[in-house]
N, C-alpha and C positions, 0 to 999 in steps of 0.2 A: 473427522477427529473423534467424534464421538463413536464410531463403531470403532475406529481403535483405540478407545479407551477401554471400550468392552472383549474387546480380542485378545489386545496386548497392553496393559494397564502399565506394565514395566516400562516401553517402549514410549507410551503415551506421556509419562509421568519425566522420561529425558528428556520430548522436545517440547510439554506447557513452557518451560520457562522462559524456550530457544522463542515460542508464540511470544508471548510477554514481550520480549526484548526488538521482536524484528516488528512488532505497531512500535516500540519506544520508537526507536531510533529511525521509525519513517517522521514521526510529529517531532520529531526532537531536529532531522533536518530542516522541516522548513521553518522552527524557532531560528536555529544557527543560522541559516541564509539570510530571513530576515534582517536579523543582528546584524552578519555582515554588510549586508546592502542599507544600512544605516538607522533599521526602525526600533528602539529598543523594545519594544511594545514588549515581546517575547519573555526579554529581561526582567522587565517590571513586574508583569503579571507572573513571575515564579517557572519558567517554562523553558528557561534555558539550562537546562537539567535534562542529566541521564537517567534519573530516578522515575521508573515507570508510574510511581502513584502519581504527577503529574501528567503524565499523556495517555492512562488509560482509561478505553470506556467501556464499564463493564457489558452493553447491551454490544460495543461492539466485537468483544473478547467473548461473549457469547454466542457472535452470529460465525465469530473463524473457526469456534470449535464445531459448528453443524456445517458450517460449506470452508471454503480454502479462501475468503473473503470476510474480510473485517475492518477497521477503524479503528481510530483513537479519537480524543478530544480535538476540535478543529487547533489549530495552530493559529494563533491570536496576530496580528499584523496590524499597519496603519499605512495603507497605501499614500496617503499624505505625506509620512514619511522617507518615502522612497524616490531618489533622483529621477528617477521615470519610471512611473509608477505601472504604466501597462508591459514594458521587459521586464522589471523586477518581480511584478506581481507572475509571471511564464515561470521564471526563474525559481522563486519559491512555491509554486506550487509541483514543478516537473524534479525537486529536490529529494522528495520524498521518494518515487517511484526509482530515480538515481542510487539512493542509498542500497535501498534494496535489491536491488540488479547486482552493486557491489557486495555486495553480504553472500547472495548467491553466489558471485565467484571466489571469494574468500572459500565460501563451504566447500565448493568444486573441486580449488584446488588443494587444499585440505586433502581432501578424498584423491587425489590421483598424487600428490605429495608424498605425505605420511601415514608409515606403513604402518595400519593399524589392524589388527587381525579381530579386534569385537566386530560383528555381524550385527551386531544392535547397536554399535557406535556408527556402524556406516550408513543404516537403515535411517536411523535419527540424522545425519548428515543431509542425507539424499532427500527427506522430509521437509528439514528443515529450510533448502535450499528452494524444493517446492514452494514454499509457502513463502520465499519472499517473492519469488517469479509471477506466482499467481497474484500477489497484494499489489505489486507493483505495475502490472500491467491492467490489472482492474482499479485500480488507479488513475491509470492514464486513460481512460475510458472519456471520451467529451461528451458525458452528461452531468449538470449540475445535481449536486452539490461533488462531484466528485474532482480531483485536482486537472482532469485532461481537460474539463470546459474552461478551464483560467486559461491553461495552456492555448487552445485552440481561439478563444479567442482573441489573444493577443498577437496570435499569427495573420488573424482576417485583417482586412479594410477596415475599415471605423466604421464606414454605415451597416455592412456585413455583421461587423461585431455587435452592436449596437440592437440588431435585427435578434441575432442568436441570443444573447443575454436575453433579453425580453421573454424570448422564446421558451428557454430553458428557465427564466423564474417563473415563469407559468406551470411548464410541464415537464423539466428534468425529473422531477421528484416523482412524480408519477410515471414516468418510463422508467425510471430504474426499478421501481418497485416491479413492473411487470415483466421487466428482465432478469429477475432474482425468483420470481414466483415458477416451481413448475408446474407446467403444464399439461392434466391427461396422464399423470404418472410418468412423462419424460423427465429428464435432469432439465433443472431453469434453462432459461435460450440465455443470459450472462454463462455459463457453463461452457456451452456448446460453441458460443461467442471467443471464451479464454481458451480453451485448453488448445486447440492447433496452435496457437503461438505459445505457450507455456510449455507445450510437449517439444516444439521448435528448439527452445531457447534451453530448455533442461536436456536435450540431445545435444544440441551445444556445449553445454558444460562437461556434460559426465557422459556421451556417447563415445 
């Protein structure tokens, strides 16, 4: 993002906002799931809002502008509050990743819809639709703190799960770091990790 703000400033300056918008509405789902699955936690604390000055984090609005991977503020919950709290808790955390998948075929079809002849309105499409494929699928990554270790462990066994959690509050945090880090002047091994499925899935839409 950063080399095309330097490239094409124009170009960059149509899709920050489309950035801005596609972290809202990944934290802004799993507030609404929450909600619906019963915990107002979301509510109370100010977060069931589309208003990006609650769901956004600046440090992580600055890590999507140097890679295609970013955050927001976690999405606040009370698994107490939830009828079963280890499927609800799968539920809203795979919320987010969902939304975004959606947004990207919104933009797709967009693009194969209407007939739009700006080359900088398609280029920003196709961008933009990048970037939620990549947010969403590095998302669903099962390392903690990210949303695919909720998910994943709520698919295991209990003693399974129980094992992994443990695992991952130890050393999620430090393996993603070293999966974001590159190495030797390569692009990070998270890089080389997403793009076959991102490249998959954006062939998908718009091949």
């Amino acid at each position: 993002m950063i080399n095309l703000f330097i490239a094409q400033p124009l170009l960059f300056l149509i899709i920050f906002p489309g950035i801005l918008l596609t972290i809202t509405i990944h934290e802004y789902a799993h507030c609404w799931t929450a909600d619906k699955l019963g915990d107002p936690t979301p509510r109370v604390k100010g977060r069931l809002t589309l208003d990006p000055r609650a769901h956004l984090d600046p440090l992580g609005v600055l890590a999507i502008l140097f890679t295609r991977f970013g955050w927001g503020k976690p999405a606040p919950y009370d698994p107490y509050n939830l009828k079963d709290p280890v499927r609800d808790t799968a539920l809203i955390a795979a919320s987010g990743a969902l939304v975004n998948f959606l947004a990207a075929g919104i933009l797709a079809a967009i693009y194969r819809v209407i007939p739009i002849s700006s080359e900088l309105i398609l280029i920003s499409i196709v961008q933009l639709a990048a970037i939620n494929v990549y947010l969403a699928i590095f998302n669903l990554i099962p390392v903690k703190p990210l949303d695919g270790s909720k998910v994943l462990q709520a698919l295991l066994p209990s003693d399974m799960a129980f094992e992994y959690e443990k695992f991952m509050d130890q050393f999620g945090l430090m393996i993603l770091i070293l999966l974001l880090i590159p190495l030797a002047g390569r692009t990070a091994p998270i890089v080389q990790l997403i793009s076959p499925v991102a490249n998959f899935v954006l062939g998908l839409l718009f091949g």
